[in-house]
GUMAR-524797 format. One record per residue (C-alpha): residue number from 1; residue in one letter; x, y, z. Coordinates in steps of 0.2 Angstrom, whole numbers, always signed. Layout:
{atom NUM, a, {X, Y, Z}}
...
! end
This chain:
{atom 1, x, {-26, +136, -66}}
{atom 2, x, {-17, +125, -78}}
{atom 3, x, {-18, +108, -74}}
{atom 4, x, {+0, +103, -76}}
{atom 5, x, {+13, +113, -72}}
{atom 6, x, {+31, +114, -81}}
{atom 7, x, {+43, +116, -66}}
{atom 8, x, {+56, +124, -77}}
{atom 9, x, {+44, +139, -79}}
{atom 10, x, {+34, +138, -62}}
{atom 11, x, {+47, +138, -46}}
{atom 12, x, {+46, +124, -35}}
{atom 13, x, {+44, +136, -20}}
{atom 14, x, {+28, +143, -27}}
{atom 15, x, {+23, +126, -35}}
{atom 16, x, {+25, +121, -14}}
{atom 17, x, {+16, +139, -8}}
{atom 18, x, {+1, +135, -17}}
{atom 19, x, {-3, +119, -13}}
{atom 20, x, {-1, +121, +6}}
{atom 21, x, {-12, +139, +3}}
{atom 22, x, {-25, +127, -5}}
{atom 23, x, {-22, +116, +9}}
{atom 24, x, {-27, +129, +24}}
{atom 25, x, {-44, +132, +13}}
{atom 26, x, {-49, +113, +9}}
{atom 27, x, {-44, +106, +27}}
{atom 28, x, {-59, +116, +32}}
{atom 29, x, {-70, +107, +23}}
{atom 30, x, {-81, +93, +30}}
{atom 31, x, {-79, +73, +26}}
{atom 32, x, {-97, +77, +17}}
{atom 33, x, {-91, +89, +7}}
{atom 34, x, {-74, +80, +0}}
{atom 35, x, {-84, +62, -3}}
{atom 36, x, {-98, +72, -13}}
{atom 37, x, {-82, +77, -24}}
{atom 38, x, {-77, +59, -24}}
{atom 39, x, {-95, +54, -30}}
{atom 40, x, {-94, +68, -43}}
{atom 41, x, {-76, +58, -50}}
{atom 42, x, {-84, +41, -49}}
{atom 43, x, {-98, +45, -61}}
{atom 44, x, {-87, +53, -73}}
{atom 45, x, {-74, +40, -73}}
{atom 46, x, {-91, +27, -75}}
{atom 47, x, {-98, +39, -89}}
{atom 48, x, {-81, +43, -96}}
{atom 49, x, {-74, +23, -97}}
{atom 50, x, {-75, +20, -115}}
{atom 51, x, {-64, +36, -117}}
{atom 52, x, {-52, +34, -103}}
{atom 53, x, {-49, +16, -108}}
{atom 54, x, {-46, +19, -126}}
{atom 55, x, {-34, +33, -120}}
{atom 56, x, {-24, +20, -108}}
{atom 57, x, {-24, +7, -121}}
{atom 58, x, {-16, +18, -135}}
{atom 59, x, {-4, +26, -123}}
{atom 60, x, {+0, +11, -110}}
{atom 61, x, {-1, -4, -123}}
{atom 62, x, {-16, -14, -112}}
{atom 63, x, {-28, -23, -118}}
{atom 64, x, {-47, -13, -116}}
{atom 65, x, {-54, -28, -107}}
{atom 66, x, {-37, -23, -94}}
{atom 67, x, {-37, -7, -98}}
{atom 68, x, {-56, -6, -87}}
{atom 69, x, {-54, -22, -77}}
{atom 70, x, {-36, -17, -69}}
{atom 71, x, {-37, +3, -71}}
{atom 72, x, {-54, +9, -68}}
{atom 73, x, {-65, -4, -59}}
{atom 74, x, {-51, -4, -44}}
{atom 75, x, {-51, +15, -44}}
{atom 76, x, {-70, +16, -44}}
{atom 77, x, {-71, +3, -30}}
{atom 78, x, {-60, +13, -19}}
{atom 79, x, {-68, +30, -23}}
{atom 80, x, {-84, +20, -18}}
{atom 81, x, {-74, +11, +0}}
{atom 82, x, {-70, +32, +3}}
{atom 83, x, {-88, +38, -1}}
{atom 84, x, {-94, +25, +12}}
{atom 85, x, {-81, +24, +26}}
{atom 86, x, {-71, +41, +26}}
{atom 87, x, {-82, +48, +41}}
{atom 88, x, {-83, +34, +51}}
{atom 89, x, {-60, +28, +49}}
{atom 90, x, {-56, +47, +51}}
{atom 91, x, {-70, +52, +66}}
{atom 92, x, {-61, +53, +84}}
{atom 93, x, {-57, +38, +93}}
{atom 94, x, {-62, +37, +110}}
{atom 95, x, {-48, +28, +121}}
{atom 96, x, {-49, +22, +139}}
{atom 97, x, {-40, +36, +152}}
{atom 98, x, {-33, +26, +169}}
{atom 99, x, {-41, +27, +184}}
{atom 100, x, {-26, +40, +191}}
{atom 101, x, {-30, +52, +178}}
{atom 102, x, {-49, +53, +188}}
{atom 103, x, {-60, +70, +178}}
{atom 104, x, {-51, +66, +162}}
{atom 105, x, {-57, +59, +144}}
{atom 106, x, {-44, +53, +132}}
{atom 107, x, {-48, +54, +109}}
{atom 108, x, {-36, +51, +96}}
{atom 109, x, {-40, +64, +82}}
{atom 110, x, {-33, +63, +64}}
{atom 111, x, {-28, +77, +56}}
{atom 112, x, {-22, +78, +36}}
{atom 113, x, {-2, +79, +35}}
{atom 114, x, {-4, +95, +22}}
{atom 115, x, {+0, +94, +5}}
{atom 116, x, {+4, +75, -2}}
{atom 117, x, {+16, +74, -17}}
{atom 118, x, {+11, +56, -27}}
{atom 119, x, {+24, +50, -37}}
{atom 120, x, {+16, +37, -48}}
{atom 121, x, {+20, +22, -60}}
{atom 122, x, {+19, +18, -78}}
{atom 123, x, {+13, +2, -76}}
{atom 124, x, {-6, +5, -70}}
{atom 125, x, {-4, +25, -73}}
{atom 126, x, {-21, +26, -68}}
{atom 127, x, {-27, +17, -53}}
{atom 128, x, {-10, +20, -47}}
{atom 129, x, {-13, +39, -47}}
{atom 130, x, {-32, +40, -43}}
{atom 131, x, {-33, +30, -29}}
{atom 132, x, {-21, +38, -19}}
{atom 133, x, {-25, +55, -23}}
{atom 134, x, {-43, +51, -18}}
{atom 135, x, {-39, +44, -3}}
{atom 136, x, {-25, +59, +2}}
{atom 137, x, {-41, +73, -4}}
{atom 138, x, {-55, +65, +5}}
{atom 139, x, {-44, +64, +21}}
{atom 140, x, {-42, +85, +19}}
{atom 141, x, {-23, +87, +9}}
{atom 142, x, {-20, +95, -5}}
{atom 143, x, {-10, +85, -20}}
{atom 144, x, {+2, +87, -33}}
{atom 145, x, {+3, +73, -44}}
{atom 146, x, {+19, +69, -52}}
{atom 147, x, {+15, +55, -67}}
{atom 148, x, {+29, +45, -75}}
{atom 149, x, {+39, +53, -88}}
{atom 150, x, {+28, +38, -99}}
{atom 151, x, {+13, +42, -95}}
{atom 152, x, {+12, +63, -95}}
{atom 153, x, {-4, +63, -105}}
{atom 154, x, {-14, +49, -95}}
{atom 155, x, {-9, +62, -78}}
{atom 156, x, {-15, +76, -86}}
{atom 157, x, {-32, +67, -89}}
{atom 158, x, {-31, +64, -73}}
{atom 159, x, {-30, +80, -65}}
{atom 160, x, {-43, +87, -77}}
{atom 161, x, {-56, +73, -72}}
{atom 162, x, {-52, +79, -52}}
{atom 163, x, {-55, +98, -57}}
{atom 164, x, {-71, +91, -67}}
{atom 165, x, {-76, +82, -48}}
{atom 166, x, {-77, +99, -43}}
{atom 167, x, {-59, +98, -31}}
{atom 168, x, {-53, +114, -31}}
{atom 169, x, {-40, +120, -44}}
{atom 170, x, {-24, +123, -33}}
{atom 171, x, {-29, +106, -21}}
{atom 172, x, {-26, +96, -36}}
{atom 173, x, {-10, +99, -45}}
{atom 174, x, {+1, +91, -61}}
{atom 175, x, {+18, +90, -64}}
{atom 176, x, {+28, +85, -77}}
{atom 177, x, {+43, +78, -80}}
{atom 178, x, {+57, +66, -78}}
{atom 179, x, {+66, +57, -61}}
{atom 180, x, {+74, +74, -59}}
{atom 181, x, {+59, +82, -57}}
{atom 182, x, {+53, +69, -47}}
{atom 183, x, {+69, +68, -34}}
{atom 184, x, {+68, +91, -33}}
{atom 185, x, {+49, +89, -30}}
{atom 186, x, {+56, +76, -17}}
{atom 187, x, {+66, +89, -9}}
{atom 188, x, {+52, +104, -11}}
{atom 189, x, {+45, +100, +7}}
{atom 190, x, {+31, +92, +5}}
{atom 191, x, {+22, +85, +19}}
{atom 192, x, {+21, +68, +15}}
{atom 193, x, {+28, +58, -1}}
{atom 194, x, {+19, +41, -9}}
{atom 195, x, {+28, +32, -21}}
{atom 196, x, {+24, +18, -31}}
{atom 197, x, {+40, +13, -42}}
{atom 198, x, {+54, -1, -40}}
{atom 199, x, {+66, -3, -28}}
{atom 200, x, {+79, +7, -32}}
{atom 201, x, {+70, +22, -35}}
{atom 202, x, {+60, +17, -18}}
{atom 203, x, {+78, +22, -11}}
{atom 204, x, {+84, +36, -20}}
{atom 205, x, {+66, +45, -12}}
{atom 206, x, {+70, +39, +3}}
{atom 207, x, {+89, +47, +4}}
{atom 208, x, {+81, +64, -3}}
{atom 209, x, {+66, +64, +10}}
{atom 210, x, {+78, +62, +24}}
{atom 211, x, {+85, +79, +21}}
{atom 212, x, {+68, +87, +30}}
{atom 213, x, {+64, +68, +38}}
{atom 214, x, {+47, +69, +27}}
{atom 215, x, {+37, +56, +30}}
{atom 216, x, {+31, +43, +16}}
{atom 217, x, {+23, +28, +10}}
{atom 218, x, {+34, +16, -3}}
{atom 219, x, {+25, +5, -11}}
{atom 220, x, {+40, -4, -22}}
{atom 221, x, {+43, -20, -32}}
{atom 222, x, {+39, -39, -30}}
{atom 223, x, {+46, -56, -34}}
{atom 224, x, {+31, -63, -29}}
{atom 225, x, {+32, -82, -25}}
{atom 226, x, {+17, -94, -30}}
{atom 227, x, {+17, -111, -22}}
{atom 228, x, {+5, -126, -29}}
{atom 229, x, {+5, -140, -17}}
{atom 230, x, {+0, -160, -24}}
{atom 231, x, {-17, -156, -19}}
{atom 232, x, {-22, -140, -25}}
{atom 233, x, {-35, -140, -38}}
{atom 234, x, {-26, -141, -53}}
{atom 235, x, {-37, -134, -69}}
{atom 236, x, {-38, -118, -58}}
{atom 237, x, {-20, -116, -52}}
{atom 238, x, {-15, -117, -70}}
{atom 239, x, {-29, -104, -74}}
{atom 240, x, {-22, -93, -60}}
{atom 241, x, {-5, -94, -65}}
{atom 242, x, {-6, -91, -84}}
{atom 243, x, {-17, -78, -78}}
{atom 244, x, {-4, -71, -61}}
{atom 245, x, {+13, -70, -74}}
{atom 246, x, {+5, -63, -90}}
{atom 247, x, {-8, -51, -84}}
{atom 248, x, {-2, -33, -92}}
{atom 249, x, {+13, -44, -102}}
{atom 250, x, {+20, -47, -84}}
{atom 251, x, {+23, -29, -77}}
{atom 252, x, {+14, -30, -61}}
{atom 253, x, {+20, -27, -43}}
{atom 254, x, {+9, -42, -40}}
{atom 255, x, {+15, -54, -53}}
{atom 256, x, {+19, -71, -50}}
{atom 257, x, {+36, -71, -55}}
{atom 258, x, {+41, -88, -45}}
{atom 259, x, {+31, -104, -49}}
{atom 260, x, {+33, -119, -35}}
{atom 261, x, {+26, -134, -40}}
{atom 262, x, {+27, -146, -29}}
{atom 263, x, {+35, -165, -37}}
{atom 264, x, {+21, -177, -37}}
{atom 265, x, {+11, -167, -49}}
{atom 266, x, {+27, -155, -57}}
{atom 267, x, {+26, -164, -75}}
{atom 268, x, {+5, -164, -75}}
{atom 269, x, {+6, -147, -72}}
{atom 270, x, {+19, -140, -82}}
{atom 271, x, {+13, -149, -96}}
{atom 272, x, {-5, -141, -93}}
{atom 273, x, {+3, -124, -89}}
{atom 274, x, {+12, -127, -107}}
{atom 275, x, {-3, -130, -116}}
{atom 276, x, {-13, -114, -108}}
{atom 277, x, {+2, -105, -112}}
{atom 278, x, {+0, -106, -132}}
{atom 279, x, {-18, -101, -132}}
{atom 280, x, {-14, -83, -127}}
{atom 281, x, {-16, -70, -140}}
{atom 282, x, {-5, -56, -140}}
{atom 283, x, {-11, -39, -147}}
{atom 284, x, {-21, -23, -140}}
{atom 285, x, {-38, -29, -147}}
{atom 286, x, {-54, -33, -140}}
{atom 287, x, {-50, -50, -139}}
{atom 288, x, {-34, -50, -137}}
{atom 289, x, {-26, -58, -119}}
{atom 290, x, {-8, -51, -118}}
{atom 291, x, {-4, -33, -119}}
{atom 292, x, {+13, -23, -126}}
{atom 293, x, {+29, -17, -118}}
{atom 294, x, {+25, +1, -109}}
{atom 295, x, {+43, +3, -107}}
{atom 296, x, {+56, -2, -120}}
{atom 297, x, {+70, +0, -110}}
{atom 298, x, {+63, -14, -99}}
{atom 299, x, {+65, -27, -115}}
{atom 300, x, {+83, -26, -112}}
{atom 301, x, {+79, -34, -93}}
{atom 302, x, {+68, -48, -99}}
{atom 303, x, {+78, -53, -110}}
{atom 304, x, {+92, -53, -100}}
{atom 305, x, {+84, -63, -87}}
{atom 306, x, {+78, -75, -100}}
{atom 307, x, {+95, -78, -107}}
{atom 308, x, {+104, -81, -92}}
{atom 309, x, {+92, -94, -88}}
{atom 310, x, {+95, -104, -103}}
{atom 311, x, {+112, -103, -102}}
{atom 312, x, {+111, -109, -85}}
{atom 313, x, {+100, -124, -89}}
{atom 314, x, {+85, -119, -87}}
{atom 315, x, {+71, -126, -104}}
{atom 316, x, {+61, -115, -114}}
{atom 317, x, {+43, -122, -115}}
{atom 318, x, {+35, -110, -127}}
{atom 319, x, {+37, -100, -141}}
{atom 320, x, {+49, -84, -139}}
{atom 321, x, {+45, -68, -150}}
{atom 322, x, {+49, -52, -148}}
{atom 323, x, {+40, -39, -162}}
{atom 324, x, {+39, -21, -159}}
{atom 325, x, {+32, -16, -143}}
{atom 326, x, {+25, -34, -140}}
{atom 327, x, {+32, -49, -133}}
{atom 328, x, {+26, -67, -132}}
{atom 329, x, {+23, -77, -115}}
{atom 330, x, {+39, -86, -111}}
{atom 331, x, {+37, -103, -99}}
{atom 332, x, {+54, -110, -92}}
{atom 333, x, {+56, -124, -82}}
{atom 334, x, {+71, -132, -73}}
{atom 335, x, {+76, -115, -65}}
{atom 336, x, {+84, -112, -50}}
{atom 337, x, {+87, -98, -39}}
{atom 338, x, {+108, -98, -47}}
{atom 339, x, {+97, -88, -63}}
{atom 340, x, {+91, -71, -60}}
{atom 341, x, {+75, -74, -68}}
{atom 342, x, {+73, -83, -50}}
{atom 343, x, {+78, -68, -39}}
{atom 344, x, {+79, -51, -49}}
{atom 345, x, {+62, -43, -53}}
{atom 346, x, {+58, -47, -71}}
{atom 347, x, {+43, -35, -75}}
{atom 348, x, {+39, -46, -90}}
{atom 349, x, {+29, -60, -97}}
{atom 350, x, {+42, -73, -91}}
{atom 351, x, {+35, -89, -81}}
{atom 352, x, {+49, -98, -72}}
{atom 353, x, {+45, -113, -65}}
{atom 354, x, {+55, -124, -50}}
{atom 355, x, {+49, -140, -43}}
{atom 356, x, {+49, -143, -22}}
{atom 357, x, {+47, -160, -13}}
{atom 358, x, {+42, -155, +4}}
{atom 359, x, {+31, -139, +11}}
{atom 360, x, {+47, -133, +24}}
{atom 361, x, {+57, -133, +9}}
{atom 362, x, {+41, -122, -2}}
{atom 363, x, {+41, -111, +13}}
{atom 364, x, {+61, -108, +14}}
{atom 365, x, {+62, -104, -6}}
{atom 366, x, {+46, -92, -7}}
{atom 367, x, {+58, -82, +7}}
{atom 368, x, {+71, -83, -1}}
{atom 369, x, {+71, -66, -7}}
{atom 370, x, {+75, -46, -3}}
{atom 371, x, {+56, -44, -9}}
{atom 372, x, {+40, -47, +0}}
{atom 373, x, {+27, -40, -8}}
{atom 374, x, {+14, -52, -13}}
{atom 375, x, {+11, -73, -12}}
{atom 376, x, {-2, -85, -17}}
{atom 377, x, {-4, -104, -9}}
{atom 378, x, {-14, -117, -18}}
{atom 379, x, {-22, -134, -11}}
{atom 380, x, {-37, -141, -6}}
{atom 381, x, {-33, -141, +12}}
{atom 382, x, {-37, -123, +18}}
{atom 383, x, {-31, -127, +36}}
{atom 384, x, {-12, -130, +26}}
{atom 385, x, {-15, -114, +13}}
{atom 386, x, {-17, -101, +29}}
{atom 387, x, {-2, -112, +38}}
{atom 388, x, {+10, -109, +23}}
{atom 389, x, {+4, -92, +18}}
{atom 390, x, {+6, -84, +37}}
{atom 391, x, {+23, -91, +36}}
{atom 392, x, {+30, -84, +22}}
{atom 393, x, {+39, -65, +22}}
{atom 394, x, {+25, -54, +14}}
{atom 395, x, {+14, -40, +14}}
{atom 396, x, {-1, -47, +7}}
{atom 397, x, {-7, -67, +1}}
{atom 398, x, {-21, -76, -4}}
{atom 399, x, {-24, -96, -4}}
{atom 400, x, {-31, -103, -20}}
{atom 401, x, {-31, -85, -29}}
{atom 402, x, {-20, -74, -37}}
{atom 403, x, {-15, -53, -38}}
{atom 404, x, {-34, -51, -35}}
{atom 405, x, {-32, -48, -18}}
{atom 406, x, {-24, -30, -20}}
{atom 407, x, {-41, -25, -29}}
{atom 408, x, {-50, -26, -11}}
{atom 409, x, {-52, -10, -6}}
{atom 410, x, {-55, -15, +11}}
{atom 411, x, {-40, -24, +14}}
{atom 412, x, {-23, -14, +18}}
{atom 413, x, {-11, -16, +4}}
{atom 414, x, {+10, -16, +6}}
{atom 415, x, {+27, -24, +6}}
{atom 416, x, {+40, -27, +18}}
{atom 417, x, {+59, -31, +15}}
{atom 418, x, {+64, -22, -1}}
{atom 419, x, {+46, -19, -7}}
{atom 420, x, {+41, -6, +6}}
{atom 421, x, {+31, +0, +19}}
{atom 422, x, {+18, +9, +26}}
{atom 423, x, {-2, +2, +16}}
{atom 424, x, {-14, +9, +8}}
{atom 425, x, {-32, +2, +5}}
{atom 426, x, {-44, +0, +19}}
{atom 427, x, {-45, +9, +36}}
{atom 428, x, {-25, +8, +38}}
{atom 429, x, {-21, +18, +22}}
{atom 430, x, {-35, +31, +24}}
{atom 431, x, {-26, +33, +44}}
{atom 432, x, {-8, +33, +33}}
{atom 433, x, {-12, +49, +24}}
{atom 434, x, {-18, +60, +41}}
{atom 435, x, {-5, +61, +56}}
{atom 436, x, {-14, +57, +74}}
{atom 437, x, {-17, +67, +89}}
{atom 438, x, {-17, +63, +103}}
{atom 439, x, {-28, +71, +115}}
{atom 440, x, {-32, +72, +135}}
{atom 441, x, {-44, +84, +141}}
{atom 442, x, {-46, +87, +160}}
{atom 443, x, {-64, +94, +168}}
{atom 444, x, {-56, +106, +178}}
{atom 445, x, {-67, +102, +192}}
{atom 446, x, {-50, +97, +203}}
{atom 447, x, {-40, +111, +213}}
{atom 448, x, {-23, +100, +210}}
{atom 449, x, {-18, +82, +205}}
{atom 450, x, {-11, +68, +215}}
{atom 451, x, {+6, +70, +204}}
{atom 452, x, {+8, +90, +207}}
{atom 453, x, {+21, +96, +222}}
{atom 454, x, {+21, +97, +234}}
{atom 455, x, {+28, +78, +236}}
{atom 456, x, {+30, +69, +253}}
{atom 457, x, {+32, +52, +262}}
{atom 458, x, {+13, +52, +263}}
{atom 459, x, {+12, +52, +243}}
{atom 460, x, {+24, +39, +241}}
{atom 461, x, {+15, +27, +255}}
{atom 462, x, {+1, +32, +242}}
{atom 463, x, {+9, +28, +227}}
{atom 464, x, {+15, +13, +235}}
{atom 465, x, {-5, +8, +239}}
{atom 466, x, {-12, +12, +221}}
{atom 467, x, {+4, +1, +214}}
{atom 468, x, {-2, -14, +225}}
{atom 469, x, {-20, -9, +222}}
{atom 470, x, {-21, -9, +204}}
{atom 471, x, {-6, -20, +197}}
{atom 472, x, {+0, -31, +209}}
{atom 473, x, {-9, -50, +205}}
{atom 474, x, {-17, -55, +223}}
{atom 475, x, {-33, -62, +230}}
{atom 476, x, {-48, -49, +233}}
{atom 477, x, {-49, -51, +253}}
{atom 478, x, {-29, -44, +252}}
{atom 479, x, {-34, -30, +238}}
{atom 480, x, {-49, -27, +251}}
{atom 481, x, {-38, -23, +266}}
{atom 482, x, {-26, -11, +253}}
{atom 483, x, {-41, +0, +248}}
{atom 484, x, {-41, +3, +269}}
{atom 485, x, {-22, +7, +268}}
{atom 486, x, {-27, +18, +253}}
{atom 487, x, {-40, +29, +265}}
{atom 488, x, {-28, +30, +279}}
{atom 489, x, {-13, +35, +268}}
{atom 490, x, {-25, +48, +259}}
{atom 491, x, {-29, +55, +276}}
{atom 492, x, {-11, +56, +281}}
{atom 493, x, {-8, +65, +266}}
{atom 494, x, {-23, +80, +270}}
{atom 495, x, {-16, +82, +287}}
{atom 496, x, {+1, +85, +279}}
{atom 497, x, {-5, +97, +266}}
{atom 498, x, {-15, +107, +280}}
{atom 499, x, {+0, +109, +287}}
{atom 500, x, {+11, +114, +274}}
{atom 501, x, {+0, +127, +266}}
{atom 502, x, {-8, +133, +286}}
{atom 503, x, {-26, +125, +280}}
! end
């Protein structure tokens, strides 16, 4: 089978028909046999990385030092997180079963949802694409992998190292092609739909999976908010900044695009922050810090953003260059949440920086925002870090640390507000990709229930019993005498049915 499929030469429908007749075959398969697949594609993405990395530098613009420290070592980690917990997050779940449903045992099962369509970005075209797909395979669907028009050749790589794993052909599929592709793929009846991609396209998925009410998983965009107190250690918060809003020039859902520094140490650390700034080399080589432009189209955005903020006061504390598909860091300060640099997602290597006086108002301008994707607190005081960060309107967070935290494959990963729901990573995104069942199963051993007909005055003085028994908050000498009350109305209640059935 051909990896990638052109949709205007293979039909939907049959694109669909295949992957849910792969589906009936792989969902057969046990745990063991998916992970020993997934070991298979770890080795060969370890063995392979030199390769794969060149091939995402020269068609992404990243660095090779990001090109295996933000592509392949997460996507290794969660194919290992899969290997080594699959089994145990998708195995029934026993569940207590109350004591009036006596002879029966109560699981929770999960079952795959059928065939996933992945829509991914072209941002981190690899990670973004494995992981998922690893983690919708070893939970027994079938996938078709719909890349960004950007990056058609990386997803084509892809799909051949998963057939390489040993996946079956027709379990994993490609498809090419631009956001119409996407939005009839959408609408082909998949079982469930991930997307990662920005907001608006998070919403135009949504509309078109509304049609069948598919089910899906939106992992969208971020303003994400970082917030340095007086006390914070200061050599490493500017570290973690420089490195939070220029990692892969800027276009990362997890990008500190909002710098709070709190007034008593605003000056120190812009002045620091400035310094670090112009130490950053821009270009694809080995030593190089700062990446290209993947997109082009998203030059026109930055610079927009950065413009209006000049215009609006706002002071440029670094270089500005723009060559080809490279741009250098650009440090602001002075902004305010009037310049869209503040509140539109930049996707760029743009710092702006705004200074707070107290941590109530810190708190109110990280949530100021239709995002809430990611957010980082710095300060000494841990107590204060886990205070601040449980109060602020996110998905995810880390105190003294910065994007990092979305690498840990054991920690769920996801937005709210406008960037999504629904996670991935860990036991909750391995549960996100199977539907659950729940299950009761009876013995048997009883002729009839309590609850079946025929009903009576002596059931209801039961019912009235067990209610009292079991709910109502009373000392035990009192719960005592009830159980009594219990055996006499049980025996009112064999007397009645002798006489309504004659024995």
């Amino acid at each position: 089978m051909v990896p990638t499929a052109d949709l205007s030469t293979v039909p939907i429908d049959e694109l669909g028909e295949n992957a849910r007749k792969a589906f009936d075959c792989w969902r057969r398969t046990s745990v063991r046999e998916r992970t020993a697949c997934l070991a298979r594609l770890r080795n060969l993405i370890i063995d392979e990385m030199d390769a794969i990395a060149g091939r995402l530098t020269a068609l992404t613009g990243k660095t090779p030092v990001e090109a295996v420290m933000t592509e392949i070592i997460p996507a290794v980690e969660n194919i290992r997180y899969l290997e080594k917990n699959a089994a145990r997050v998708l195995a029934p779940e026993k569940r207590p079963t109350p004591f009036s449903f006596r002879h029966s045992a109560s699981r929770v099962e999960r079952h795959p949802w059928g065939w996933v369509l992945v829509l991914s970005p072209w941002n981190f075209p690899f990670q973004l694409s494995v992981v998922p797909m690893a983690t919708a395979l070893v939970a027994g669907n079938a996938v078709v992998l719909k890349p960004s028009e950007l990056s058609t050749q990386v997803g084509k790589m892809i799909v051949d190292l998963f057939h390489r794993a040993g996946f079956p052909a027709a379990t994993v599929t490609g498809v090419t092609g631009d956001g119409a592709v996407g939005e009839r793929l959408v609408r082909s009846g998949p079982d469930l739909i991930f997307l990662t991609g920005g907001a608006e396209t998070g919403r135009r998925v949504m509309a078109a999976a509304a049609e069948r009410l598919t089910p899906l998983l939106l992992e969208l965009g971020g303003k994400d908010p970082m917030i340095v107190f007086d006390d914070a250690p200061l050599e490493r918060a500017v570290e973690g900044a420089v490195y939070g809003a220029f990692a892969n020039a800027g276009q990362v859902c997890v990008s500190v695009e909002r710098l709070y520094v709190q007034e008593g140490i605003h000056d120190a650390f812009v002045a620091a922050l400035a310094a670090r700034v112009k130490t950053l080399r821009v270009g694809v080589g080995m030593d190089d810090d700062i990446g290209g432009i993947t997109d082009p189209r998203q030059k026109v955005v930055i610079d927009r953003h950065i413009d209006d903020a000049l215009k609006k006061g706002a002071t440029l504390r670094s270089e500005r260059w723009n060559k080809g598909d490279f741009m250098g860091p650009v440090l602001l300060t002075g902004t305010h949440h009037g310049m869209a640099v503040m509140t539109e997602e930049t996707f760029g290597p743009v710092l702006p920086v705004m200074r707070f006086r107290t941590e109530e108002e810190a708190v109110s301008l990280a949530n100021e925002s239709p995002f809430g994707l990611n957010a980082s607190v710095w300060t000494r005081d841990l107590a204060k870090g886990r205070r601040v960060l449980s109060r602020l309107e996110v998905g995810n967070g880390a105190v003294n640390d910065v994007i990092k935290n979305i690498g840990n494959p054991h920690l769920p990963f996801g937005g709210v507000k406008q960037s999504g729901f629904g996670r991935y990573h860990g036991p909750e995104g391995l549960k996100a990709f199977t539907r659950g069942l729940a299950v009761m199963v009876n013995k048997g051993a009883a002729r009839r229930e309590l609850n079946w007909f025929p009903y009576s005055r002596g059931v209801y003085e039961n019912l009235r019993i067990y209610l009292h028994m079991s709910f109502l908050d009373k000392p035990w000498p009192a719960k005592i005498k009830g159980l009594w009350g219990f055996v006499r109305a049980f025996r009112r209640i064999q007397k009645e049915k002798k006489k309504t059935h004659g024995r």
